[in-house]
KOLBAPA-66274 format. One record per residue (C-alpha): residue in one letter; x, y, z. Coordinates in Angstrom, 1 decimal. Each point is the difference from the previous one (the first is absolute). Layout:
<sites>
- A,X,Y,Z
...
</sites>
This chain:
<sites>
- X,-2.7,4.0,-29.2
- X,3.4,-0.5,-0.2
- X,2.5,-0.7,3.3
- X,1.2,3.4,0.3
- X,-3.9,1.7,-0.3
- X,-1.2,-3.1,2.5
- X,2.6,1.3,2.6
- X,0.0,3.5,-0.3
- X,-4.1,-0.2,0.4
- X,1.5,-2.5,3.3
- X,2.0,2.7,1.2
- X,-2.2,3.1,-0.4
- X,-2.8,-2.3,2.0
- X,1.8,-0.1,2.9
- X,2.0,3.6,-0.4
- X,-3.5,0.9,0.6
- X,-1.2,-2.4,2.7
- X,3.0,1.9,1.8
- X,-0.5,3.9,-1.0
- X,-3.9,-0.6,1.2
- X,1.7,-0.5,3.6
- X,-1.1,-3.5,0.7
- X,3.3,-1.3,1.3
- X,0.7,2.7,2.5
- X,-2.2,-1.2,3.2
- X,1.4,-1.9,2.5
- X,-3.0,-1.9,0.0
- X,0.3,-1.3,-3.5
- X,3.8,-0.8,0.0
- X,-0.6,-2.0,3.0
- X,-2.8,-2.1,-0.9
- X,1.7,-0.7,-3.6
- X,2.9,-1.5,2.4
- X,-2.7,-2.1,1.7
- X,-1.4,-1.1,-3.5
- X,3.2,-1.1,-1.2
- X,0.7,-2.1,3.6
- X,-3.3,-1.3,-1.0
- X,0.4,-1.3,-3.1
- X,3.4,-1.8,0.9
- X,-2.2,-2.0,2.1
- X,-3.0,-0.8,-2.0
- X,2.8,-0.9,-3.1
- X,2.0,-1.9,2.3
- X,-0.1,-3.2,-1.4
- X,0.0,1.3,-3.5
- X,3.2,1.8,0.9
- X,1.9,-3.3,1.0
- X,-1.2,-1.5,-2.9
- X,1.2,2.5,-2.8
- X,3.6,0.4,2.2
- X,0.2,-3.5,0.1
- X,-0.9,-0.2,-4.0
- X,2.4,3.0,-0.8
- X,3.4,-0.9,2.2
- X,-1.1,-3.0,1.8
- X,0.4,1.9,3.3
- X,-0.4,-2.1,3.3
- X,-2.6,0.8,2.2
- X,2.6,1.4,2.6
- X,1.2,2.5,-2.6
- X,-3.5,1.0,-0.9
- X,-0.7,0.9,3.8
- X,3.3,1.6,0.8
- X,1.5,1.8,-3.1
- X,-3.5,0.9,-1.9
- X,-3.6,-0.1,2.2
- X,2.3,0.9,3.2
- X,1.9,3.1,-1.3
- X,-3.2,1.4,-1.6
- X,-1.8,-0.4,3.4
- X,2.7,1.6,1.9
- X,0.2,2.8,-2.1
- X,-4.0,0.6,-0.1
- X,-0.4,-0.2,3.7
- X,3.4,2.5,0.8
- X,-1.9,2.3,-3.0
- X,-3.7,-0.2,1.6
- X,1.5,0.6,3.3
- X,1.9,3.1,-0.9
- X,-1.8,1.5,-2.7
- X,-1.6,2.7,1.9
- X,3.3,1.0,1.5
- X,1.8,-0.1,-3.4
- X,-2.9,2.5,-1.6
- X,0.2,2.5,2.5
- X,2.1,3.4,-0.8
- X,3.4,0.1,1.3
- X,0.5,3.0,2.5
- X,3.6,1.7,-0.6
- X,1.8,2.7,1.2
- X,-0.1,3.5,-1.3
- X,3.4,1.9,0.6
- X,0.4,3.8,1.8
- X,-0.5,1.3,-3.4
- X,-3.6,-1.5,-0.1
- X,-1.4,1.1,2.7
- X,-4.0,-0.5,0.5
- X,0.2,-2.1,-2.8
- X,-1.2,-3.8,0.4
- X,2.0,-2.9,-2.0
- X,-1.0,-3.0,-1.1
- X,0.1,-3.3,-2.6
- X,-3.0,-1.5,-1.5
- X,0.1,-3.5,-1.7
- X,-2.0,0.7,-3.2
- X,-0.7,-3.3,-2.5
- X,2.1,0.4,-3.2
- X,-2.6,-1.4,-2.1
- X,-0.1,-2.9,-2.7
- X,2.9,-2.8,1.2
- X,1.2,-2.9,-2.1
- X,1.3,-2.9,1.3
- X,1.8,-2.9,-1.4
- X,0.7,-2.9,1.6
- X,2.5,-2.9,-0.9
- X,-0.6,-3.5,0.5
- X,2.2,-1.8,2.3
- X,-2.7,0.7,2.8
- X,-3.0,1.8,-1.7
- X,-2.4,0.1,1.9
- X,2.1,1.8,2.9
- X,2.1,2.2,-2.2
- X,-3.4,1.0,-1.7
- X,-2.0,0.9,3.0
- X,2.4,1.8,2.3
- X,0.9,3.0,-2.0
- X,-3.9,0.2,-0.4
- X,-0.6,0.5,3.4
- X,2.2,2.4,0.5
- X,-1.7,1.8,-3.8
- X,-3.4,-0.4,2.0
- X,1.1,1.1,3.4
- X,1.3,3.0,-1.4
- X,-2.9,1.0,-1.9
- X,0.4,-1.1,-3.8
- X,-1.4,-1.7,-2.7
- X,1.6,-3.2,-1.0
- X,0.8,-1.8,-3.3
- X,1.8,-3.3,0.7
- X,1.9,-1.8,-2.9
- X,0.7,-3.6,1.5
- X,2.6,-1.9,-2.1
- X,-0.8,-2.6,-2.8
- X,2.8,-2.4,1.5
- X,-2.7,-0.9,3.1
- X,-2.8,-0.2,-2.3
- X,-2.5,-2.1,2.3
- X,0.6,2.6,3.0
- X,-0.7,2.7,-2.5
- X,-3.2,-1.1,-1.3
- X,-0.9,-0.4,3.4
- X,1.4,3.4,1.2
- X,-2.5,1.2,-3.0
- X,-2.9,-1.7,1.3
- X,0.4,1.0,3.5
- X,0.2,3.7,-0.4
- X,-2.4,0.0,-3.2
- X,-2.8,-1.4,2.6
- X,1.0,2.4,3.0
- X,1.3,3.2,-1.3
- X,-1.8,2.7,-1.8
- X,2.0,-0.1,-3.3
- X,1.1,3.6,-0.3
- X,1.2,0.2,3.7
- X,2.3,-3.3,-0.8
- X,0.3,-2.3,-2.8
- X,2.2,-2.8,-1.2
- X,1.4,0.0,-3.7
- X,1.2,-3.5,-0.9
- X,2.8,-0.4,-2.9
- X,3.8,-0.3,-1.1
- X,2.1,2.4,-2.0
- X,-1.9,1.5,-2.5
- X,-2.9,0.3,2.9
- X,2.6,1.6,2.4
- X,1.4,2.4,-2.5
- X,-3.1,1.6,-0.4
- X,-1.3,0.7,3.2
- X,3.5,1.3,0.5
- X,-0.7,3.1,-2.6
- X,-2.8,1.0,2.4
- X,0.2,2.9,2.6
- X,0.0,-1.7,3.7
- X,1.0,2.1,2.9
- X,2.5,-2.6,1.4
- X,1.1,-3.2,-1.8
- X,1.0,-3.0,2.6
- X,2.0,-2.6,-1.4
- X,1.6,-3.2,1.0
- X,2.1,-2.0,-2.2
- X,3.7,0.0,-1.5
- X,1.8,2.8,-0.8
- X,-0.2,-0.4,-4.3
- X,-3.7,0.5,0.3
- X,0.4,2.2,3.0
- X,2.0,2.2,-2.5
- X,-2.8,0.0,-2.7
- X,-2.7,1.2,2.7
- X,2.5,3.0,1.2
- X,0.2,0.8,-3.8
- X,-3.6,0.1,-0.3
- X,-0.8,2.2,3.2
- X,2.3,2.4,-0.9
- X,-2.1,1.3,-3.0
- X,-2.7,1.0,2.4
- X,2.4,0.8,2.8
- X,-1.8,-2.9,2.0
- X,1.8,-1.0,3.2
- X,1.2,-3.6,0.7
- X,0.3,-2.3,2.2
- X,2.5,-2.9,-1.0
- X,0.5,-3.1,1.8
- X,2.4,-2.6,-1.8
- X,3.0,-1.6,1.3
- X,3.8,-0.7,-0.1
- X,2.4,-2.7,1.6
- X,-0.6,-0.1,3.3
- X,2.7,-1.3,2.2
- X,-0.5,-2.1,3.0
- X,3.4,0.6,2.2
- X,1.3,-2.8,2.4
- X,2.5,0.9,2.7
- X,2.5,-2.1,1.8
- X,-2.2,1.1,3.3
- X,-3.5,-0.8,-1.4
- X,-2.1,-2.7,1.4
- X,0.3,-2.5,-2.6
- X,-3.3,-2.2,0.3
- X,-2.1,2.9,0.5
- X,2.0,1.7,-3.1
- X,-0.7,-3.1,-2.0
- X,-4.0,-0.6,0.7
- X,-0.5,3.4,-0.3
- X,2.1,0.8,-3.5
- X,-1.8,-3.5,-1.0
- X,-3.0,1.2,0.8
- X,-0.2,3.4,-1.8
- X,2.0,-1.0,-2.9
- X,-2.4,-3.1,-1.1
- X,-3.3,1.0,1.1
- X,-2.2,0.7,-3.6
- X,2.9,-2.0,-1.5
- X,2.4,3.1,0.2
- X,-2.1,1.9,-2.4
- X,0.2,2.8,2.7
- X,1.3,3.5,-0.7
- X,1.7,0.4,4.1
- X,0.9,-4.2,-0.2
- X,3.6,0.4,0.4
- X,1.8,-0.5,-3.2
- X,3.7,-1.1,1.2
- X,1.3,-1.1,2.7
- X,3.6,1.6,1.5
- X,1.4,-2.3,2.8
- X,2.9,0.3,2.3
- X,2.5,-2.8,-1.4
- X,-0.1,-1.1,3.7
- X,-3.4,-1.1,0.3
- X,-1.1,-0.4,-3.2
- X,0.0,-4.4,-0.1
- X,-1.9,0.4,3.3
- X,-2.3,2.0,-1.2
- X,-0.7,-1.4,-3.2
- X,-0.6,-3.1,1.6
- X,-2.2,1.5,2.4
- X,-2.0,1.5,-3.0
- X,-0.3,-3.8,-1.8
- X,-1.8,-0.9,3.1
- X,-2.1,2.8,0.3
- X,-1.2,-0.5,-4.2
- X,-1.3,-3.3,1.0
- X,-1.4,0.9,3.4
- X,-2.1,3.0,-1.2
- X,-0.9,-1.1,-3.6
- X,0.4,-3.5,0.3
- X,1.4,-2.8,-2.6
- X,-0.4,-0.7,-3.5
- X,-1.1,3.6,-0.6
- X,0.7,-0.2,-4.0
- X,-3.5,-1.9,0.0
- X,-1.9,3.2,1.3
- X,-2.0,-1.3,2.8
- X,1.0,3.0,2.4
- X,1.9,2.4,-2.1
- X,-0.8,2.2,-2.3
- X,0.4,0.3,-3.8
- X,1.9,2.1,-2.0
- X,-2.1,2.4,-1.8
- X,0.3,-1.4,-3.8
- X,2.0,-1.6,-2.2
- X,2.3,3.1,-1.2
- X,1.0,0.9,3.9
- X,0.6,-3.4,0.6
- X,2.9,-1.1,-3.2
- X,1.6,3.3,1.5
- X,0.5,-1.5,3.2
- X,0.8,-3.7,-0.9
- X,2.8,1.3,-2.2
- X,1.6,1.4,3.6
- X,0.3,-3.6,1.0
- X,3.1,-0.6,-0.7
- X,0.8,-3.7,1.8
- X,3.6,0.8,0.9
- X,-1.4,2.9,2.2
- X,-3.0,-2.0,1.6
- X,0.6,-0.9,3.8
- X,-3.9,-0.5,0.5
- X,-3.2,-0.2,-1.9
- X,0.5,0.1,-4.1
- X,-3.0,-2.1,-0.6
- X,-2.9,1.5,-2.4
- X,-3.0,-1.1,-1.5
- X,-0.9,1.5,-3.5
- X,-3.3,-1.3,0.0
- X,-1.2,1.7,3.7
- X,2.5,3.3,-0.4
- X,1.6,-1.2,2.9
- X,3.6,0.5,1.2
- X,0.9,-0.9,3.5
- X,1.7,2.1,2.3
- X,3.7,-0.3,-1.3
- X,3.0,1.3,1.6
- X,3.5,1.1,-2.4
- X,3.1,0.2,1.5
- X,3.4,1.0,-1.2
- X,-1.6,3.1,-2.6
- X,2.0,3.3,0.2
- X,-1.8,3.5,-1.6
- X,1.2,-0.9,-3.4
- X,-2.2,-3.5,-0.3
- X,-3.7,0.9,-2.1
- X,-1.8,-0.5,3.2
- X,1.1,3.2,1.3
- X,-0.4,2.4,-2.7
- X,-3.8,-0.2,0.6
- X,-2.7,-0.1,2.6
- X,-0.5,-3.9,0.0
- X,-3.6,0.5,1.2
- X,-0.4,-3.9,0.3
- X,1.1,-2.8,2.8
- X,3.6,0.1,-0.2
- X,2.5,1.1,2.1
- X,3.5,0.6,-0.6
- X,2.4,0.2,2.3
- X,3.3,2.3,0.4
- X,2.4,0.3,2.5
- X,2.1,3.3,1.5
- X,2.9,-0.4,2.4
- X,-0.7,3.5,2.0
- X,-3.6,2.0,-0.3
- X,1.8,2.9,-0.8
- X,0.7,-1.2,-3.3
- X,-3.6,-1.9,-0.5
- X,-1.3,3.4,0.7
- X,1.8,1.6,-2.4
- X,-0.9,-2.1,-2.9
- X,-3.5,0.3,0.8
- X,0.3,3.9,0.2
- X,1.8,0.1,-3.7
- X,-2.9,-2.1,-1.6
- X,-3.7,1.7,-0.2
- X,-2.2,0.7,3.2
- X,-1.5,-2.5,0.5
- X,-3.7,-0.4,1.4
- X,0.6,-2.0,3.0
- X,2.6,-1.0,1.9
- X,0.5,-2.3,2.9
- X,2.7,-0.4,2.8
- X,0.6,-3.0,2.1
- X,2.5,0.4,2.7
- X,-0.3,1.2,4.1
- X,2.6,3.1,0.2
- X,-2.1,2.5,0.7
- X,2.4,2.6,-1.5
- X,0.2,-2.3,-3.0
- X,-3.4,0.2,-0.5
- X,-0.2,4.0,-0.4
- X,3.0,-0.4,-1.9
- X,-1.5,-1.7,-2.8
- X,-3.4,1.7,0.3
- X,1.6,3.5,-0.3
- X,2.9,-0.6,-2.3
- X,-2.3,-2.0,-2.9
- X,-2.6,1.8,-1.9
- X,-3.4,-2.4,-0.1
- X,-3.3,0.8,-0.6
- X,-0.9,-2.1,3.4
- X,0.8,-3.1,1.9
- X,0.7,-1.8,3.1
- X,2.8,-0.8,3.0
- X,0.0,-3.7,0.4
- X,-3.1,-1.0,-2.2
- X,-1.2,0.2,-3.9
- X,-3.6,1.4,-1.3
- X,-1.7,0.7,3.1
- X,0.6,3.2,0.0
- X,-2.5,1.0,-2.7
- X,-2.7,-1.7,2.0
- X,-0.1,2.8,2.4
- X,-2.5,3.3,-0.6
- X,2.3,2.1,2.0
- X,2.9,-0.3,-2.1
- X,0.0,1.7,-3.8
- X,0.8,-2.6,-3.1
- X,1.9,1.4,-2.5
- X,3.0,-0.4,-2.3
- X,3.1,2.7,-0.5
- X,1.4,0.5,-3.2
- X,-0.3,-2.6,-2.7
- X,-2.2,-2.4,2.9
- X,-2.8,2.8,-0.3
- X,-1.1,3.8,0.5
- X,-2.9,0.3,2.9
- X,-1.5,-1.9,2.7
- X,-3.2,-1.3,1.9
- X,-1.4,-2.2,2.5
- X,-1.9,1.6,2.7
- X,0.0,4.0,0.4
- X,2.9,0.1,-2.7
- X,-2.8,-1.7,-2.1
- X,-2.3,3.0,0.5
- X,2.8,2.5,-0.1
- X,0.7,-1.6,-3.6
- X,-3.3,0.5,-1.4
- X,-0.7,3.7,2.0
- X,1.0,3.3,-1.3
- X,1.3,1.9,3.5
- X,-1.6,3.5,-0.9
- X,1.5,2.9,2.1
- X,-2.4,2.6,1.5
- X,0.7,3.0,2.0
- X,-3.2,1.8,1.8
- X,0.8,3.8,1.0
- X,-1.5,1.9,2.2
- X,-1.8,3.1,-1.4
- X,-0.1,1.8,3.6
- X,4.2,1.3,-0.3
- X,1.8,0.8,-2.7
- X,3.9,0.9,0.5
- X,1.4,2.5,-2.1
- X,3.5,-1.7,-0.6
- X,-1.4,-1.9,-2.6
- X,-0.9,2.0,-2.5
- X,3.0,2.1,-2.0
- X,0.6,3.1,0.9
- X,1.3,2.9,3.1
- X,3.6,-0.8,1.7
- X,-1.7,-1.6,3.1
- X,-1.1,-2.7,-2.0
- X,3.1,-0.7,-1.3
- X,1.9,-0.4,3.7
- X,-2.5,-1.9,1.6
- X,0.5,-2.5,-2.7
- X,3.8,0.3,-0.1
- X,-0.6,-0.9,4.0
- X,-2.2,-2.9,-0.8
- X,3.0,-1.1,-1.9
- X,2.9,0.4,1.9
</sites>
């Protein structure tokens, strides 16, 4: 059987898992939310090992940026599902009367998701949830770049899941490429924009929606007002955590000239305080992803830019947290997401003009603000276009189930987390009930009265 034939049989297995109506009770969508909290726990220690194996991810980062997230989503999801599923009463105008109105969330059917590799296991199981909350069958593609988490990922849902209600297809390209010439119901994809690109192309031939979260530059802004040690442990932290290989880690820095040696020595400080010293040998930081992604960063290190950091290990894929100074937008390092662990630095004279600059280049998928003017602050949220972000901290936004994740532009099309996860993966269908014990005449063509109460209605 050749690929193609092997996934077609894949997706027709679970195309009719769904049209048999197995996924539509509450019941069942709830308790495959339990299974998966379940299994996060029984694989626990498996699931430290293969991260740890894959991108030599702390423990810390494990627990906050991968098990945590996954958690928090599954219990906002098992809390609210009920709630979510229910039909959405809406009004009916004069025109309607005796009619009823209302929105049911109906399952679209076979989803597809594909998950990068910078945190795989979180980035693989959080669009599901919201796939199984809403109803569908899933088909996960985990990335070959994180191959120990994907075998895992494989075993895990192999042993749980009945394999035409969700699945796991390991593989690169040529793997990839086919299961993209199948007919899914929604494709979910994380990733850069070049392949992002590819899988838009190959939707469009079945007029299959997407979901697309990549990336972009994304500024972290430092005003002359800002609180400059909370600034610098907070930039610190959400830049360097999974060795920047983060798609909100905030790709440049743009500091007030005025505080800028201040806070770049407050940053120094914070490097060493929250990831400690001698970080090129990898005991508590974690590893590029291979050897590729790793000669594209070194070649950024130009020494005559290098205020902090600059030290790599070829051997370990390590490159310690590294700060460049003195770049403008025409150096190499800004003509690309950097998607690794260094920062460099620009400076602006007024935020007006920092602004603008950020507004001429792509939107991008976060961005973050430091400074306490409170009409500063709406400023810069309102004037920039950004998929999302933060006031006076980086990342921790997308931690929070209340808030929808999503890019604008070239940083992505779509969002999820929480309800906007279920809302991505539901098909709002519109019903109207009429009653059947009136009928009013106006409606239909025909006689002069007709015609003036509707010209009424109108006026």
């Amino acid at each position: 059987m050749t690929l193609q034939e092997n996934y077609q049989q894949i997706v027709d297995d679970h195309r009719k898992y769904v049209e048999q109506g197995n996924t539509v009770d509450y019941t069942f969508r709830k308790h495959q939310l339990e299974k998966i909290k379940k299994i996060l726990k029984d694989y626990e220690t498996e699931i430290y090992d293969v991260l740890k194996k894959d991108l030599n991810k702390p423990d810390h980062e494990i627990i906050t940026t991968e098990i945590g997230i996954i958690h928090t989503e599954l219990e906002f999801a098992i809390k609210n599902l009920r709630y979510w599923m229910q039909p959405e009463k809406v009004a009916s105008p004069l025109t309607h009367k005796g009619s009823k109105s209302y929105i049911m969330k109906e399952p679209l059917g076979v989803v597809l998701v594909i998950s990068p590799w910078n945190y795989p296991l979180q980035l693989s199981l959080v669009p599901v949830i919201g796939a199984i909350a809403a109803g569908n069958s899933v088909v996960l593609k985990p990335s070959e770049h994180a191959p120990h988490t994907s075998d895992l990922l494989a075993r895990m849902i192999e042993e749980n899941f009945d394999p035409s209600y969700f699945s796991v297809i390991q593989g690169a390209v040529e793997e990839t490429t086919e299961l993209l010439k199948q007919r899914f119901d929604h494709i979910f994809f994380t990733g850069g924009s070049a392949v992002g690109k590819i899988v838009m192309r190959a939707a469009s031939e079945h007029l299959t929606p997407v979901t697309l979260e990549l990336g972009g530059k994304s500024p972290a802004i430092v005003d002359e007002d800002a609180n400059i040690q909370i600034a610098a442990k907070r930039i610190v932290w959400g830049k360097y955590t999974n060795a920047g290989q983060t798609c909100v880690a905030p790709d440049y820095l743009l500091v007030q000239e005025s505080v800028k040696f201040k806070l770049l020595k407050a940053m120094k400080k914070q490097i060493k305080s929250i990831f400690g010293k001698n970080l090129s040998q990898g005991a508590n930081f974690s590893k590029i992803i291979n050897e590729n992604h790793f000669k594209r960063l070194v070649a950024f290190l130009n020494e005559d830019h290098i205020v902090h950091g600059g030290e790599y290990n070829q051997e370990e894929l390590i490159i310690e947290p590294t700060i460049l100074d003195k770049i403008d937008w025409d150096d190499p390092i800004m003509q690309e997401e950097i998607f690794g662990p260094i920062l460099p630095v620009l400076q602006f004279e007024n935020i007006e003009d920092a602004l603008s600059l950020i507004k001429s280049k792509e939107k991008p998928l976060a961005l973050y603000y430091f400074g306490e003017n409170p009409r500063m602050q709406s400023q810069v949220m309102e004037y920039v276009s950004f998929g999302g972000g933060a006031i006076n901290d980086t990342f921790f936004h997308l931690a929070n189930p209340h808030l929808p994740f999503g890019g604008v532009g070239q940083s992505g099309l779509g969002n999820y987390h929480g309800k906007a996860s279920f809302d991505t993966f539901s098909h709002q269908k519109s019903v109207l009930k009429q009653t059947t014990k009136f009928d009013f005449p106006f409606r239909y063509t025909g006689g002069t009265v007709s015609s003036n109460i509707l010209k009424k209605f109108l006026s």
